[in-house]
C-alpha positions as CSV (number, residue, x, y, z in Angstrom):
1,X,150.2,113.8,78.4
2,X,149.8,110.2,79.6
3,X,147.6,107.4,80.2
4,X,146.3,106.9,84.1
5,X,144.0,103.2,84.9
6,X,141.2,104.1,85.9
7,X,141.1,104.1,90.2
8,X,137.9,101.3,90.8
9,X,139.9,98.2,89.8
10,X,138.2,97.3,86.7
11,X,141.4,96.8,84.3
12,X,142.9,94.8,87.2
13,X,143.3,91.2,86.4
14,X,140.5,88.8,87.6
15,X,140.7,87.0,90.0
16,X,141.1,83.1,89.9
17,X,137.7,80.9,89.9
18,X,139.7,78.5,92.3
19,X,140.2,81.7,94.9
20,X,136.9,82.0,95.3
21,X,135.3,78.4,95.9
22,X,136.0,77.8,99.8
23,X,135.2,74.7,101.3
24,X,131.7,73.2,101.8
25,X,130.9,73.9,105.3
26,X,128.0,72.6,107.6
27,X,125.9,75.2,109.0
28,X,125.4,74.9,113.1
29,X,122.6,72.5,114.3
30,X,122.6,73.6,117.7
31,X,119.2,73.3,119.4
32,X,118.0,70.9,116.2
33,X,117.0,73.4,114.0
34,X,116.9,72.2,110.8
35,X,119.2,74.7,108.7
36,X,120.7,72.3,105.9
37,X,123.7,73.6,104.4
38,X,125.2,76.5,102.3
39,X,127.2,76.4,99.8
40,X,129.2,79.3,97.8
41,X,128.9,79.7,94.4
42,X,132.5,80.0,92.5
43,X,131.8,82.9,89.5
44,X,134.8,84.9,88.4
45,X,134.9,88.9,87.4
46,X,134.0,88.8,83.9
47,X,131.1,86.6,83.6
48,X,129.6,88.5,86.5
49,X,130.2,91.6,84.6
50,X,128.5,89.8,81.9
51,X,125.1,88.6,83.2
52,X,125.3,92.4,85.3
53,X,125.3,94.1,81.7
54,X,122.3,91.8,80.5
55,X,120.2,92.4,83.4
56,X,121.1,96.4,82.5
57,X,120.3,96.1,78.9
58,X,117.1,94.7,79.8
59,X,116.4,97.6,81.9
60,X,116.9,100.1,79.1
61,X,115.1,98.3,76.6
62,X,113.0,100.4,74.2
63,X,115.5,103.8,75.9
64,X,117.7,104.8,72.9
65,X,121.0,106.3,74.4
66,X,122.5,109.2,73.0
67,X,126.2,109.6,72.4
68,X,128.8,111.9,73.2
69,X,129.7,114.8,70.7
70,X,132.2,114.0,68.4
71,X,134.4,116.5,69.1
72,X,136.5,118.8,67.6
73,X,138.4,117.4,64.3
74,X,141.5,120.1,65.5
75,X,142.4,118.5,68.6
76,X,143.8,115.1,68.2
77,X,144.3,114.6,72.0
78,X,142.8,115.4,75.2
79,X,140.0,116.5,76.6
80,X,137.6,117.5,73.3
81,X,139.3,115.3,71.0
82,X,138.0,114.3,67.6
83,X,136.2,111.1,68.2
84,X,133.5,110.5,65.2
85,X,131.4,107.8,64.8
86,X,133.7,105.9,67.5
87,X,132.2,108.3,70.5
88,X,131.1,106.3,72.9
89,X,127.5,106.7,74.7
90,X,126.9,109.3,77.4
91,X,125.7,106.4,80.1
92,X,129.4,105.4,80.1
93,X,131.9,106.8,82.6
94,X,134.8,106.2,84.6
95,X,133.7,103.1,86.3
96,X,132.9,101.8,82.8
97,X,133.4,97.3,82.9
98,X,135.1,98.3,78.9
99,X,138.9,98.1,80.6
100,X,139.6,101.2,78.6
101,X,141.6,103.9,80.2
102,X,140.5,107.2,80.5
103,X,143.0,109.7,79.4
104,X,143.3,112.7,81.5
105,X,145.8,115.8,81.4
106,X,148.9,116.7,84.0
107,X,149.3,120.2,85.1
108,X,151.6,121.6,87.4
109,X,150.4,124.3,89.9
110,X,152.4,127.2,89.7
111,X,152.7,127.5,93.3
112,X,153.9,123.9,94.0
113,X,157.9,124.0,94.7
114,X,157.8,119.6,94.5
115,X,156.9,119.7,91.5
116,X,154.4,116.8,91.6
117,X,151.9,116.0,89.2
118,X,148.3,116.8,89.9
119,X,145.7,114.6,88.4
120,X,142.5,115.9,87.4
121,X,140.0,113.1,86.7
122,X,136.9,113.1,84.6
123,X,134.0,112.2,87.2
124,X,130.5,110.9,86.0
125,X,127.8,114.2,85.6
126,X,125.7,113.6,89.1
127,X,121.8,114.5,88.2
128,X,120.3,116.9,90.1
129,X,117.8,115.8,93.0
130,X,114.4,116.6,91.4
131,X,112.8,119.4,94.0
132,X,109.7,118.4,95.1
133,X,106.2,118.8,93.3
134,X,104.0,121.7,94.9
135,X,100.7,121.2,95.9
136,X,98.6,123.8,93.6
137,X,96.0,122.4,91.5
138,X,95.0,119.2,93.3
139,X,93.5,120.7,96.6
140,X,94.9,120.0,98.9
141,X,97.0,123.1,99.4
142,X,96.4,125.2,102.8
143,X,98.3,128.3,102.1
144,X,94.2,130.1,102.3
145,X,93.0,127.5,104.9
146,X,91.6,130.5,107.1
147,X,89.7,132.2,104.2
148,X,88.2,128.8,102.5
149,X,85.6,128.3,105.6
150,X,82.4,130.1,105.5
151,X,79.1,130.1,106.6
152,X,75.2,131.1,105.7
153,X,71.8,130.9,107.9
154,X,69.4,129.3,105.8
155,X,66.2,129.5,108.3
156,X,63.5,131.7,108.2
157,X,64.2,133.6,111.3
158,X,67.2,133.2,113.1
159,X,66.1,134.5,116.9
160,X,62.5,133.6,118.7
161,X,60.6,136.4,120.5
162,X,62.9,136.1,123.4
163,X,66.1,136.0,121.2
164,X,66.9,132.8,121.3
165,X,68.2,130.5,118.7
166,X,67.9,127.5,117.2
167,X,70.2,125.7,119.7
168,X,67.6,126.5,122.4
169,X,65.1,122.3,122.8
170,X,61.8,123.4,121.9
171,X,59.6,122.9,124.7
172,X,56.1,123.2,123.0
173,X,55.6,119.8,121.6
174,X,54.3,116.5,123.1
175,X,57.9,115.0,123.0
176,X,59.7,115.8,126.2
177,X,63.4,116.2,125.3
178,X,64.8,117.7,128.5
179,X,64.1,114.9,131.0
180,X,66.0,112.4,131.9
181,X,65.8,109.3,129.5
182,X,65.5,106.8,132.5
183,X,61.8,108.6,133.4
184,X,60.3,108.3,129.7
185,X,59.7,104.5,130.1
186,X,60.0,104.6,125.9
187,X,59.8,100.9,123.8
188,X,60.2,101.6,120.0
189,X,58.8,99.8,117.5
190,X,60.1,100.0,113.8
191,X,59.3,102.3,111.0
192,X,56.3,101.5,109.0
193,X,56.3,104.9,106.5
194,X,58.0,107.9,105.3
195,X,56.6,111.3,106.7
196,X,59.1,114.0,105.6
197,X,61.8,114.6,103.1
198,X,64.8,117.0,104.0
199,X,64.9,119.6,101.2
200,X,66.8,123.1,101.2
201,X,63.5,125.8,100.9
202,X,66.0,128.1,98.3
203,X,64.7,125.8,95.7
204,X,68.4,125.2,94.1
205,X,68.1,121.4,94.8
206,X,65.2,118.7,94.9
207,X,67.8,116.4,97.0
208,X,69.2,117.4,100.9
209,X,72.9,117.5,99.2
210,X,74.2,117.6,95.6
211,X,76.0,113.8,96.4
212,X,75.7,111.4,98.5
213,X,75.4,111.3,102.0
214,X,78.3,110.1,103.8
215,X,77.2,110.6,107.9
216,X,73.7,112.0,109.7
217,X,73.9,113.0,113.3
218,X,71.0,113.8,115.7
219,X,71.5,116.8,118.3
220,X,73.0,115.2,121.5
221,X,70.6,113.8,124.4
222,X,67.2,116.0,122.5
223,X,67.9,115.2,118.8
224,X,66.1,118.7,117.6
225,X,68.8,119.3,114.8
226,X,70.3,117.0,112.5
227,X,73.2,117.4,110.9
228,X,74.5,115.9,107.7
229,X,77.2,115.9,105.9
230,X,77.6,115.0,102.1
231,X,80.0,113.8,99.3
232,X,79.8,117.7,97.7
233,X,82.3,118.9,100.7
234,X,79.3,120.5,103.0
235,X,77.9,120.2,105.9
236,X,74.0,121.1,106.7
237,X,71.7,121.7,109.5
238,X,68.5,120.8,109.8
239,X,65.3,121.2,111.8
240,X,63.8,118.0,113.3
241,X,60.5,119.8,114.6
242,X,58.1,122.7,113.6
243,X,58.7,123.8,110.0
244,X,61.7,121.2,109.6
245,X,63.6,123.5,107.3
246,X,67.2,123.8,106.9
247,X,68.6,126.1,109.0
248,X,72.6,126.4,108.4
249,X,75.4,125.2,105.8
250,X,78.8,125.1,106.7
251,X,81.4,125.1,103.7
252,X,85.0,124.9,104.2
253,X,86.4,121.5,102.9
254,X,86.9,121.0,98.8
255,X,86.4,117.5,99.1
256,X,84.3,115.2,100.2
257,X,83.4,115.2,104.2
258,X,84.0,111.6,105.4
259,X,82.8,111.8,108.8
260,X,81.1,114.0,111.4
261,X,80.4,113.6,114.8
262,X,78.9,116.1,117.8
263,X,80.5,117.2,121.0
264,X,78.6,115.6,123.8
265,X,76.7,119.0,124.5
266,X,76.5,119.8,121.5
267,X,77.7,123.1,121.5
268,X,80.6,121.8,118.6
269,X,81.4,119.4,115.8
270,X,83.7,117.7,113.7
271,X,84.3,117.0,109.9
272,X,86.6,115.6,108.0
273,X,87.6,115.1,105.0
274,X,89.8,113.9,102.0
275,X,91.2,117.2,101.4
276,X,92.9,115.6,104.6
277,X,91.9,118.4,107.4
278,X,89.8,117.9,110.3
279,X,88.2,120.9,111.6
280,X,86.1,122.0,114.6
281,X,82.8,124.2,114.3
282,X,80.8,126.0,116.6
283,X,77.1,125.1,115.9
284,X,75.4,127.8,116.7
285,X,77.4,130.8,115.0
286,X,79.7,128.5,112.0
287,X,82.4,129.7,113.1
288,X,85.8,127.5,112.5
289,X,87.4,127.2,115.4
290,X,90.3,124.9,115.0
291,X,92.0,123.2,111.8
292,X,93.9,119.9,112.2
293,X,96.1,118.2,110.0
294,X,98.6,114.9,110.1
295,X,98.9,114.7,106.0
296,X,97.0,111.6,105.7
297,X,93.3,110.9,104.8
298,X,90.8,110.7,108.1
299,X,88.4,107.8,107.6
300,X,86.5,108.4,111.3
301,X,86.4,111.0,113.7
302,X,85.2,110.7,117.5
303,X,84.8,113.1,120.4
304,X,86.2,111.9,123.8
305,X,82.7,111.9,125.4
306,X,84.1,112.6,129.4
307,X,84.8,116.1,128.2
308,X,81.1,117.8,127.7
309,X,82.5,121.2,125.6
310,X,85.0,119.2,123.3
311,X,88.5,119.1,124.3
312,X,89.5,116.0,123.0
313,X,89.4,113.8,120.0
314,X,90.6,111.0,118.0
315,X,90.9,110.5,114.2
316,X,91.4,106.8,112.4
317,X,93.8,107.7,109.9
318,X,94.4,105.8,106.4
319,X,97.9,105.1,107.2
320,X,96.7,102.7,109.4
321,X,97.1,105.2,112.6
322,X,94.6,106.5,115.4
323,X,95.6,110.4,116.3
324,X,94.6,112.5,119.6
325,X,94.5,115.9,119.5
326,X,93.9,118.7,121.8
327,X,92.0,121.4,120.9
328,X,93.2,123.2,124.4
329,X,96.5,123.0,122.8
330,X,96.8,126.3,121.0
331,X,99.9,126.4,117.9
332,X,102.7,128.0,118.3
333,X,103.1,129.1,114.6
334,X,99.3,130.6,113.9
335,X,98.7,126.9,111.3
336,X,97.3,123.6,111.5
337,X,98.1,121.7,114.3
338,X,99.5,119.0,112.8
339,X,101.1,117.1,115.7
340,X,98.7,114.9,117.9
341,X,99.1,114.7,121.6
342,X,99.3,111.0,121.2
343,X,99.3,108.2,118.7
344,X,98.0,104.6,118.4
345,X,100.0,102.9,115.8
346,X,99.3,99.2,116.0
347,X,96.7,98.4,113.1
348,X,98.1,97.2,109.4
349,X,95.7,98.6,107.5
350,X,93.7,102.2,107.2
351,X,90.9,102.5,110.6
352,X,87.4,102.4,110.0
353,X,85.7,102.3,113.7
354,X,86.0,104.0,116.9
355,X,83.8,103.3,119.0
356,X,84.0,104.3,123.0
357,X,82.8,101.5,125.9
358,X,83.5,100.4,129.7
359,X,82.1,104.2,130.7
360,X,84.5,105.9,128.0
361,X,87.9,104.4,129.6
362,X,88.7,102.1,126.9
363,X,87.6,102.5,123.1
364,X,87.8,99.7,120.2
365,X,88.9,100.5,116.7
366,X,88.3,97.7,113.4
367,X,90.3,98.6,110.5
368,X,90.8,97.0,106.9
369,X,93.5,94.3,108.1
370,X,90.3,92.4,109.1
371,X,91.2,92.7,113.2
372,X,89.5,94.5,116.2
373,X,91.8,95.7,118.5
374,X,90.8,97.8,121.9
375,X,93.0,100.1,123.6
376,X,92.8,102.1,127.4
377,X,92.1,105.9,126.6
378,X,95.9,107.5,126.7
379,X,97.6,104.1,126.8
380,X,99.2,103.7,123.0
381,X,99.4,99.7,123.4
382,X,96.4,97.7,122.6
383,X,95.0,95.1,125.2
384,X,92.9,93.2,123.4
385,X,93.5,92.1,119.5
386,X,90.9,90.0,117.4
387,X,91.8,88.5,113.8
388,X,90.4,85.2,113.0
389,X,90.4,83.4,109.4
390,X,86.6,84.2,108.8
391,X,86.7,87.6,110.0
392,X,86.0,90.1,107.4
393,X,86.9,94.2,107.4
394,X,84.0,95.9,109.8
395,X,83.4,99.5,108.2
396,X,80.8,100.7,110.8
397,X,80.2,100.6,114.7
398,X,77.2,101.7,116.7
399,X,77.1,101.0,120.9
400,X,74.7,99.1,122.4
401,X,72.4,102.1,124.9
402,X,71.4,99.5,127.8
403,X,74.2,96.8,127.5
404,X,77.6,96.5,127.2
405,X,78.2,95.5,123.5
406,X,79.5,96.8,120.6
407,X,77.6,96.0,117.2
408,X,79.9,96.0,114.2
409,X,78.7,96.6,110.4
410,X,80.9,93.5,108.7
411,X,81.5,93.6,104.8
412,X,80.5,89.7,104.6
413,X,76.7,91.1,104.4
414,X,76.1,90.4,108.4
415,X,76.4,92.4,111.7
416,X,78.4,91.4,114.4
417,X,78.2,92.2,118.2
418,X,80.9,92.0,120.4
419,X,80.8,92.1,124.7
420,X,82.7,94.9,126.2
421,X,82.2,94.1,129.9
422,X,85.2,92.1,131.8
423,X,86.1,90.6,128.3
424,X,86.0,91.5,125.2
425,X,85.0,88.9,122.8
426,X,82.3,88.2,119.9
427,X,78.7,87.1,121.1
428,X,78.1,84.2,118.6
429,X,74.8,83.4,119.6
430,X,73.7,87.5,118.2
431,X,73.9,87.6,114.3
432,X,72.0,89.8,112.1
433,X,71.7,88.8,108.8
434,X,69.8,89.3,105.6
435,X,70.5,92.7,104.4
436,X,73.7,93.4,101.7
437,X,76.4,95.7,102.6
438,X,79.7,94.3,100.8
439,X,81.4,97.1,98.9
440,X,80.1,100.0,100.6
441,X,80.1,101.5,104.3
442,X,76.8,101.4,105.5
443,X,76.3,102.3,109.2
444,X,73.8,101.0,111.8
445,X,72.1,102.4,114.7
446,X,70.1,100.8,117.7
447,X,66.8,101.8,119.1
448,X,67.0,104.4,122.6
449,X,65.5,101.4,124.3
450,X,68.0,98.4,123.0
451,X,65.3,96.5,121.3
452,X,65.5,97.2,117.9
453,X,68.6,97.3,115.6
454,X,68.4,99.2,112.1
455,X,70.6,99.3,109.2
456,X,70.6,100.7,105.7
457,X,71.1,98.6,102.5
458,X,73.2,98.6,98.9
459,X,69.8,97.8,97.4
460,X,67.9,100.8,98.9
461,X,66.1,99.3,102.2
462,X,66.0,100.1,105.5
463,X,66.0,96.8,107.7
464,X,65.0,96.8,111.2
465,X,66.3,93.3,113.6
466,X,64.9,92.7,116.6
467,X,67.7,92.8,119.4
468,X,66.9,89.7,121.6
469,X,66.1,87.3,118.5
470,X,68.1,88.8,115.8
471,X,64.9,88.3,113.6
472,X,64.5,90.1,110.5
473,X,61.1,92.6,111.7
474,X,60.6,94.5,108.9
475,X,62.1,95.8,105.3
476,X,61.2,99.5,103.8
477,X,62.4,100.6,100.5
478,X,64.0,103.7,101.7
479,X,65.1,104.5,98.3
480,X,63.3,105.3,95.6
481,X,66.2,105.0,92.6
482,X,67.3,102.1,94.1
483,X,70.1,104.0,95.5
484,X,72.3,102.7,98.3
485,X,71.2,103.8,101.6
486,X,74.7,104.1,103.3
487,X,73.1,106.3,106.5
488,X,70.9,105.6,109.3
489,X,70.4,107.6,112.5
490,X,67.7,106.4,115.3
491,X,65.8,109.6,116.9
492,X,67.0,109.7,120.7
493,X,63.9,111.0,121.8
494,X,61.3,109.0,119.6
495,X,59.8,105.2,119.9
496,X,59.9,104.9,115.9
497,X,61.4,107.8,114.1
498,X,64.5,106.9,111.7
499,X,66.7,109.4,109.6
500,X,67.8,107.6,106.2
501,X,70.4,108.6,103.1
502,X,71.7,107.5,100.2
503,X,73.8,108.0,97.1
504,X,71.6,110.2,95.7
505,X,71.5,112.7,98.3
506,X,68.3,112.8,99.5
507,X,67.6,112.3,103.4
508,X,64.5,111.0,104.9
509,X,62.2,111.0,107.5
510,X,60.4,107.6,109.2
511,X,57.8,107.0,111.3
């Protein structure tokens, strides 16, 4: 038996105060920048051992460390040796700062013809790396992805005489919704009262959804369906015209659906949710036809609009990203398709907007670091970026249909429009004000025609602007709790008909 010092240096002697102080020297002021001077501070061994253990004990304050075992009283040296009430706590090793040497124990291997001495040295227990938690319980597990989406007809009759369904426009009404809109000559005027309420025909609920409404989305180019989607994880179709009835759910997510958005023919749509999956439907039959994926919550959700079917899309992501994805791109491993054909990754905060302009080539994205930034479609570099001191976060978008603007939904209680032509800058003489929005997203919409702009309210109104003045035209109390009303959709087709919701669930129908 005998005594080894411990190998990190801490029974060595300390070294000298006077060792360590150097000489004062003056920093480089090359160029004239003003750098000033540095200086070293001289601090021996020990009292830096010191003020290290009282940061430590501070650290463990209110943890009562255990001690070692006391050992066996039989054994007066070595390893297992009697210690008592002098055992020493467990957080203690071989790098202790006590200067205490650690006895250890020589043995020769019987193999060894030298003779030499091998030392075996007590090293410090290493914890194990903690495995990581799974994710049952908290949904947002996908091992039964492909089972969770389902599907019901809710209409009364699923095929007309000649066996068509509900995606086929209606073409007995007085409303042409198969021309083209430049031949309809339309000018809107604003809402003046309340002709329907959305309601399932089951009976189950009084409301449209259990929660509240989170997006509404008129049928593409006719506006014949409406979808909406809610905060109780569904999505629901409904009947514009004849019995106005709702005609299909569509369940897969089992959280709230954030944002939905139609494929320009129609044909498809998105959801997403904060489960954290975006998925693609088919419209007419509810089937899921894709699942996507990055791991992160999708705030907004946009079809490319050049591609009629739906081949493309991008997703505003709350780790401040903008995905693409490919729904052409088929996986390789039968999952989600969790990697995105390309990524925008310029934005310090989560996205809010996406908003397509300049004949879908370029698209503009707001995001909580209070900035507008606007990007070429493929092209992952912005080139153009807004931030100004009074800019506040812009939580909703809607596109001018006659001029090249974009009109943003600010949270400082106004709506902002911005120019997309050659430049893209703010228009500051257009400023829509009097309606509250701070602390929740409410989105916007603007009349087929360009002449009226609507918006919903956190005190339950639907206001209406008039495009060229930005005048306040009229104010409808769109909710009768007092709810927020955080949706609005325009009709495509119709000079005065608005969709409303709010936090209560219920959906509404102006005239």
């Amino acid at each position: 038996m005998s005594l080894i010092q411990a190998r990190n240096g801490a029974n060595a002697p300390p070294t000298r105060a006077g060792d360590l102080v150097q000489g004062t020297q003056k920093t480089s002021t090359k160029g004239k920048v003003p750098t000033g001077y540095a200086e070293e501070i001289a601090i021996s061994e020990q009292s830096f051992r010191n003020l290290h253990r009282d940061v430590q004990s501070q650290q463990r304050a209110g943890h009562k460390r255990k001690r070692e075992t006391k050992g066996d009283s039989s054994v007066v040296h070595g390893r297992g040796a009697y210690k008592g009430p002098w055992a020493r706590y467990e957080e203690k090793g071989i790098d202790s700062d006590s200067g205490d040497e650690v006895e250890v124990e020589m043995e020769v291997q019987d193999g060894d013809e030298s003779g030499e001495e091998v030392v075996e040295y007590e090293e410090d227990a290493i914890a194990p790396v903690p495995t990581r938690g799974t994710l049952a319980g908290t949904g947002y597990g996908d091992s039964d992805s492909a089972e969770k989406e389902k599907t019901v007809f809710e209409g009364s009759q699923q095929y007309d005489y000649q066996g068509r369904t509900y995606m086929h426009v209606p073409q007995d009404l007085d409303v042409d919704l198969t021309s083209d809109f430049e031949n309809l000559n339309l000018r809107c005027y604003h809402p003046k009262k309340q002709i329907h309420a959305f309601t399932p025909q089951n009976g189950r609920w009084k409301n449209a959804h259990e929660k509240a409404l989170t997006a509404l989305r008129f049928f593409p180019s006719s506006g014949h369906l409406l979808l909406s989607a809610a905060a109780d994880g569904k999505v629901k179709l409904w009947d514009v015209y004849h019995d106005r009835e709702l005609l299909r759910s569509y369940s897969g997510h089992n959280k709230s659906v954030v944002d939905t958005d139609f494929s320009p023919d129609g044909t498809r749509f998105l959801s997403a949710s904060y489960d954290r999956q975006m998925k693609v439907w088919d419209t007419e039959t509810g089937a899921c036809l894709g699942r996507y994926s990055t791991g992160s919550t999708p705030h907004v959700i946009r079809w490319y609009p050049d591609n009629a079917s739906g081949q493309e899309f991008l997703a505003g992501m709350h780790d401040n990203k903008i995905v693409q994805f490919d729904t052409r791109i088929k996986p390789c491993d039968g999952g989600d398709k969790k990697n995105p054909v390309q990524e925008y990754d310029h934005h310090l905060g989560p996205v809010n907007t996406i908003t397509f302009c300049d004949e879908n080539r370029r698209f503009v994205t707001t995001s909580d670091d209070k900035s507008l930034r606007a990007w070429e479609y493929n092209i992952p570099v912005p080139i153009k970026f807004i931030a100004e001191p009074y800019m506040f976060p812009m939580v909703a978008s809607a596109s001018h249909p006659t001029k090249p603007s974009i009109l943003m939904q600010s949270s400082d209680n106004t709506i902002k429009v911005y120019n997309t032509g050659e430049k893209i800058r703010q228009n500051r003489k257009k400023d829509f004000r009097g309606h509250n929005n701070a602390g929740y997203r409410i989105s916007l919409d603007v009349s087929p025609d360009g002449g009226m702009v609507c918006s919903g309210d956190s005190a339950g109104w639907l206001v209406v602007w008039d495009w060229k003045t930005c005048k306040m035209w009229h104010k409808l109390k769109a909710s009768d709790k007092g709810s927020a009303v955080v949706n609005v959709a325009w009709h495509p087709r119709e000079s005065s008909k608005v969709v409303t919701g709010d936090l209560d669930g219920v959906v509404k129908y102006w005239d």
